[in-house]
TIRO-2110 file (N, C-alpha, C; in Angstrom, 1 decimal):
// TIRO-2110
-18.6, 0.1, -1.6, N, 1, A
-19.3, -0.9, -2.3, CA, 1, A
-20.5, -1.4, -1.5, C, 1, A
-21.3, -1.9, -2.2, N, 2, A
-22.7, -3.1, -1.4, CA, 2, A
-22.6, -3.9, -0.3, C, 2, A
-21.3, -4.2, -0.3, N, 3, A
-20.5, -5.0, 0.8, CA, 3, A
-19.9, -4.7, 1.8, C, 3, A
-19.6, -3.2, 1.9, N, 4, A
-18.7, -2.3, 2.9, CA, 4, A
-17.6, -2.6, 2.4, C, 4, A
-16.8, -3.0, 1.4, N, 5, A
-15.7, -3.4, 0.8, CA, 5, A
-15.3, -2.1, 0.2, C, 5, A
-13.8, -1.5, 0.0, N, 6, A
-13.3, -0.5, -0.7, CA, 6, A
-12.4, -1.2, -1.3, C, 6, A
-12.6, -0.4, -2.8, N, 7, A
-11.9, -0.7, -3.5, CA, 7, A
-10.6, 0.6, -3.3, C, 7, A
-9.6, 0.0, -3.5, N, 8, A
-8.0, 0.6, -3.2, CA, 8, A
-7.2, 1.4, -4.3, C, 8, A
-6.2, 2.7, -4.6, N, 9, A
-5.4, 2.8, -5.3, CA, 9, A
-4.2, 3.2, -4.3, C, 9, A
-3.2, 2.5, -4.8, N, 10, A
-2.2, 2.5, -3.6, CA, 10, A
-1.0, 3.1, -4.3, C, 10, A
-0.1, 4.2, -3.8, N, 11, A
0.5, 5.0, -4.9, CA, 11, A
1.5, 5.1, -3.6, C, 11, A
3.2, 4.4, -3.7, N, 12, A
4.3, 5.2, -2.8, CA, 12, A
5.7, 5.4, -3.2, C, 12, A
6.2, 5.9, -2.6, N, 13, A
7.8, 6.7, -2.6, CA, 13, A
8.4, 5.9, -1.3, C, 13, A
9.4, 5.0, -1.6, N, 14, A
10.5, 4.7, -0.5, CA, 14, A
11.4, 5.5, -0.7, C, 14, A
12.8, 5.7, 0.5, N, 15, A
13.9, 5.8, -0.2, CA, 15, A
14.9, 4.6, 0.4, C, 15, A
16.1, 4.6, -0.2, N, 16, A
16.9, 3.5, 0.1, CA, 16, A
17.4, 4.2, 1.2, C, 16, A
18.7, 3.2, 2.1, N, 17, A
19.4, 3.9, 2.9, CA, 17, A
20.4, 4.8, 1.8, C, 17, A
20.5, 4.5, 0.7, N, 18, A
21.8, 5.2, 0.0, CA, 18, A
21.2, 6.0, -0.7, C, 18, A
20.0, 6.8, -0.3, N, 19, A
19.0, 7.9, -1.0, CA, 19, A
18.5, 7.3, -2.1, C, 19, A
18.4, 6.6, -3.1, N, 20, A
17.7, 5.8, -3.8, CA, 20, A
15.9, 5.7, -3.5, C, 20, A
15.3, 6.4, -5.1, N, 21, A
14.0, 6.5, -4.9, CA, 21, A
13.1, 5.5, -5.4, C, 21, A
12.7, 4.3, -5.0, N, 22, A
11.2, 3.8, -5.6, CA, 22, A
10.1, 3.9, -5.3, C, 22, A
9.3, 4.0, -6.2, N, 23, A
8.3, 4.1, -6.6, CA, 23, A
6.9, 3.0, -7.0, C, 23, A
5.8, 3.0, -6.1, N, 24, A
4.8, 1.9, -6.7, CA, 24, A
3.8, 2.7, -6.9, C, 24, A
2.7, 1.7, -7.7, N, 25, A
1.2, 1.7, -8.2, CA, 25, A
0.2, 0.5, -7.9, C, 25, A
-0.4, 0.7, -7.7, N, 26, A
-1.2, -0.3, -7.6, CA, 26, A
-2.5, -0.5, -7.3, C, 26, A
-3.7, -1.5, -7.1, N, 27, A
-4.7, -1.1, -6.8, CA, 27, A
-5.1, -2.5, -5.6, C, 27, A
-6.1, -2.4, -4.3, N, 28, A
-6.5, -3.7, -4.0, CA, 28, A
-7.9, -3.0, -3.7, C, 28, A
-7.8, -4.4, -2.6, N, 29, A
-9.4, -4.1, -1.9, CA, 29, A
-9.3, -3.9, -0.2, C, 29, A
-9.9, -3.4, 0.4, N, 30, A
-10.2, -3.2, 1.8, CA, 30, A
-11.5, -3.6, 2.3, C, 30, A
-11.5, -4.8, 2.6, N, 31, A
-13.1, -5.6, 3.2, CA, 31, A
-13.6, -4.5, 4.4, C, 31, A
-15.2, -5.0, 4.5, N, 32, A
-15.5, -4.3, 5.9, CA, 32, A
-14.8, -4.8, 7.5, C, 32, A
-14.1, -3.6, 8.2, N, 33, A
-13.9, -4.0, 9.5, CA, 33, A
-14.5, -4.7, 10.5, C, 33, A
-14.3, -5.5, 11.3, N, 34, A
-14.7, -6.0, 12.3, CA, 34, A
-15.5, -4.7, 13.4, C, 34, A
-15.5, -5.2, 14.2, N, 35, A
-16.3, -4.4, 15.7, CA, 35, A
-15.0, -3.5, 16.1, C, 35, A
-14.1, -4.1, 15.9, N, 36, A
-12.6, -3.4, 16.6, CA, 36, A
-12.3, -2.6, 15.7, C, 36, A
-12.7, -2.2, 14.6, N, 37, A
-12.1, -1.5, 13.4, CA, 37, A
-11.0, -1.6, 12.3, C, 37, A
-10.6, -3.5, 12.7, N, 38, A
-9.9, -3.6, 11.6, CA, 38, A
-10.3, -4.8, 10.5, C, 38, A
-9.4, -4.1, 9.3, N, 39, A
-10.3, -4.7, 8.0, CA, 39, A
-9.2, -5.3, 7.4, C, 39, A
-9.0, -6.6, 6.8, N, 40, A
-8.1, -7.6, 6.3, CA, 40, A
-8.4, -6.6, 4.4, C, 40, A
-6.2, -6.7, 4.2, N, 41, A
-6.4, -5.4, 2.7, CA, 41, A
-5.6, -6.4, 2.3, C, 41, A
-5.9, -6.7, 0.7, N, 42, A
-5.3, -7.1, -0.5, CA, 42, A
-5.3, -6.3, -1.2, C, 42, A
-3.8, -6.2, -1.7, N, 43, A
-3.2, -5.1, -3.0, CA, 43, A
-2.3, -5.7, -3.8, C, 43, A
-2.0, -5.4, -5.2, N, 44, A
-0.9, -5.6, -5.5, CA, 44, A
-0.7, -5.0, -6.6, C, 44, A
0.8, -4.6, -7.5, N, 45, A
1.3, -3.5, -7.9, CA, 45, A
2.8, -3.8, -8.8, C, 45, A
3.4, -2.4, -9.1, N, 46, A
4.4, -2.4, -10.1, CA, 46, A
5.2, -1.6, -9.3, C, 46, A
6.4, -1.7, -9.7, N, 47, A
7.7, -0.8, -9.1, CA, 47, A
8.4, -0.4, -10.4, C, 47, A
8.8, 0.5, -9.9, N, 48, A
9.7, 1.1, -10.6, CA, 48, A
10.5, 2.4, -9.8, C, 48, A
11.7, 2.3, -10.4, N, 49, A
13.1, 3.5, -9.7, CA, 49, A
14.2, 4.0, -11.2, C, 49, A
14.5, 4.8, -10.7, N, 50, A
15.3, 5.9, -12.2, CA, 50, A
17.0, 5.3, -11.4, C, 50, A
17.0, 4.8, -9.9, N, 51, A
18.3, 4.5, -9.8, CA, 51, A
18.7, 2.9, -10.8, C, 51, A
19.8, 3.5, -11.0, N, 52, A
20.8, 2.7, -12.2, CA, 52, A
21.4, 1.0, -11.5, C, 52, A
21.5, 1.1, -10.2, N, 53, A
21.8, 0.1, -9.0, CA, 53, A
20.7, -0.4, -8.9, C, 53, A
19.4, 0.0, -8.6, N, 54, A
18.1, -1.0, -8.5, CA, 54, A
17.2, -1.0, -9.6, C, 54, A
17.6, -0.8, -11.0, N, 55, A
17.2, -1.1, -12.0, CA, 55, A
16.2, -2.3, -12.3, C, 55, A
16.8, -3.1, -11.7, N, 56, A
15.8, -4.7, -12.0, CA, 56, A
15.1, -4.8, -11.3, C, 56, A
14.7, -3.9, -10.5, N, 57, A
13.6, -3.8, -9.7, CA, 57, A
12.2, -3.2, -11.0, C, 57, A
12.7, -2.4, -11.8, N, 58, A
11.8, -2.0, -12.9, CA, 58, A
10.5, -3.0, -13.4, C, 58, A
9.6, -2.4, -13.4, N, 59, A
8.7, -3.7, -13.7, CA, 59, A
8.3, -4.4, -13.0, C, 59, A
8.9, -4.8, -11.6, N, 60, A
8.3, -6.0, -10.7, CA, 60, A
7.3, -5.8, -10.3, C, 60, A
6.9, -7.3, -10.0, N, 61, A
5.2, -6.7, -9.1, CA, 61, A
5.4, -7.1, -8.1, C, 61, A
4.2, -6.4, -7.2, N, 62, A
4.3, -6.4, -5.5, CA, 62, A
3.1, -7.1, -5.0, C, 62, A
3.1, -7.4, -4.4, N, 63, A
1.5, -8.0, -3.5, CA, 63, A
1.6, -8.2, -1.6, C, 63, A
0.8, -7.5, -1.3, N, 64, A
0.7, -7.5, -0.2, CA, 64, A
-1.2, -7.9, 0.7, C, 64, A
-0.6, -8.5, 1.6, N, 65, A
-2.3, -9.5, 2.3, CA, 65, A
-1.8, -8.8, 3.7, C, 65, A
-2.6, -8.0, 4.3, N, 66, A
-3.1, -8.1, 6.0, CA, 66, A
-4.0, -7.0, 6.4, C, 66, A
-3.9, -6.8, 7.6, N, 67, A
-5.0, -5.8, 8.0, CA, 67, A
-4.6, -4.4, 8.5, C, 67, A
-5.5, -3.8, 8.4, N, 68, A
-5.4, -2.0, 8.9, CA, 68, A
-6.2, -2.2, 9.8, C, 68, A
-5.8, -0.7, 10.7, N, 69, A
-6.4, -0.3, 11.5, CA, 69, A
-7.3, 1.0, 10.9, C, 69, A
-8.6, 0.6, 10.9, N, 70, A
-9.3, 1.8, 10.3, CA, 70, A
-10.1, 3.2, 11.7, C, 70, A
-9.6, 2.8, 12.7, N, 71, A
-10.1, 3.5, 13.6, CA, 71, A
-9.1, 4.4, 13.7, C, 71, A
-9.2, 6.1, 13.6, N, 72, A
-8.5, 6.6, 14.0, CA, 72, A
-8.5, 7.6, 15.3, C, 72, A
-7.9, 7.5, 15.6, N, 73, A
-7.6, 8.9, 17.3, CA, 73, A
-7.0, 10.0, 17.1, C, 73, A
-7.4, 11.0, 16.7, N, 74, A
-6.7, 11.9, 17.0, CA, 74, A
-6.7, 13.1, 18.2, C, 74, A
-5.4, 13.6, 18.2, N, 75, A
-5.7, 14.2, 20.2, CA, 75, A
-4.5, 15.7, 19.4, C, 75, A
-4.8, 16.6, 20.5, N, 76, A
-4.6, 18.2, 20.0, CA, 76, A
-3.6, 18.4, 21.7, C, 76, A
-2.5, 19.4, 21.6, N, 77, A
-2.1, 19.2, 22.1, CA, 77, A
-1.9, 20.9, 23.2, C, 77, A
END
């Protein structure tokens, strides 16, 4: 964006400890990083799981506020 801001689509798979799969969607924002490379992220989102035990989890929404590290390192070995 105009602002160095990204906008976000945030898509994941947990599993429980008892193998139990959920599932989010969602969308935020990722502001421009500082000098150090990190950028303060707001998202928030829906769950959902096909397990029968975390059922009422169906529907819920999620939101999450803090920062990434947008600098990455990578090294070869």
């Amino acid at each position: 964006m105009a602002d160095e801001s990204a906008t976000l689509t945030i898509k994941y798979l947990h599993m429980s400890n008892k193998g139990e799969f959920i599932t989010g969607i969602g969308t935020g924002t990722q502001m421009m990083p500082n000098q150090r490379g990190i950028a303060k992220v707001t998202a928030e989102g829906t769950v959902w799981t096909s397990a029968p035990r975390l059922s009422h989890l169906n529907g819920g929404k999620w939101k999450v506020e803090g920062k990434v590290n947008t600098i990455c390192i990578f090294s070869t070995i």
